[in-house]
Phi, psi and omega in degrees: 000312172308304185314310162309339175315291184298301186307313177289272176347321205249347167268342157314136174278155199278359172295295185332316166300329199269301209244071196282303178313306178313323200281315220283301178294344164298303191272343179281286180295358156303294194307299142331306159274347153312268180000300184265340186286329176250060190035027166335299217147142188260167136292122173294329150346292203271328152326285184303303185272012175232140151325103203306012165274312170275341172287302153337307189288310176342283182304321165307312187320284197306332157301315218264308212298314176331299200275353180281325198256013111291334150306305179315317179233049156271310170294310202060058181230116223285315200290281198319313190280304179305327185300280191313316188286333161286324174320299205274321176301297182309343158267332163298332172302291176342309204292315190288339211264285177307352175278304153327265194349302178259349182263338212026220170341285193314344192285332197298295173319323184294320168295351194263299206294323179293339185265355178280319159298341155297353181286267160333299200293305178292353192258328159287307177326307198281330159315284208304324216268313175292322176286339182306319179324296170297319158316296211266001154292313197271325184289307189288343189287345196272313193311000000 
C-alpha cells in the first residue's frame, strides 16, 4: 500500500500536494463565478438582498480573486496570489455578512464557516505579502 502511495504521489504535480486546500477553494470560487456569469445560478442568500448589479460584482470578485490567487500560486508569482486572497477575502465576507442578514441566528454556522475562510484568506495574503518583504530585505541588504 505504501509503495502505491508513493507511485501516486511522484505522479502528481508537487503543488497539489503542497498547497491542496489552497488549489481546491481557488478553483471552487472560479467556479463559482464561471457559474453565474453564464447564468447557472447564484446563492439565494446573496440574490435576495443585493442588487443584481452587486450580485454581478460579487461573482466577478470571487471569478477574478479565484483566478489571480490560482495563477499566483501555481506560478509562484507572490503579488498575483496576494492580489486574488484580498479579492476572495473581501467576498467571503460580503457572503458570511448576507448570510447573517438573511438567516439570522439560523445562519450563523453557515456565516462562521465562510467567514472564516475569508479569515484564512487575508491572514495568508498577509503571511505571504510579508516574507516577499523580508525576500526584498534581505536581497537589498546583500546587494
Amino acid at each position: 500500500m505504501r509503495s502505491l502511495l508513493l507511485r501516486l504521489a511522484r505522479q502528481l504535480p508537487p503543488i497539489l500536494l503542497e498547497e491542496p486546500w489552497a488549489l481546491f477553494i481557488k478553483t471552487a470560487c472560479i467556479l463559482s463565478g464561471v457559474t453565474y456569469l453564464f447564468q447557472l445560478g447564484s446563492p439565494s442568500a446573496i440574490s435576495r438582498l443585493l442588487p443584481p448589479f452587486v450580485v454581478a460584482l460579487w461573482n466577478v470578485d470571487l471569478l477574478l480573486g479565484g483566478a489571480l490567487g490560482l495563477a499566483g500560486l501555481i506560478r509562484r508569482i507572490r503579488r498575483w496570489e496576494v492580489a486574488g486572497l484580498c479579492l476572495l477575502g473581501a467576498s467571503t465576507v460580503v457572503y458570511a455578512t448576507v448570510i447573517l442578514a438573511v438567516a439570522g441566528r439560523r445562519g450563523i454556522v453557515a456565516a462562521l464557516l465562510i467567514g472564516s475562510f475569508g479569515v484564512a484568506a487575508y491572514l495568508r495574503a498577509l503571511g505571504s505579502w510579508a516574507a516577499g518583504v523580508a525576500i526584498r530585505e534581505r536581497v537589498d541588504g546583500a546587494g
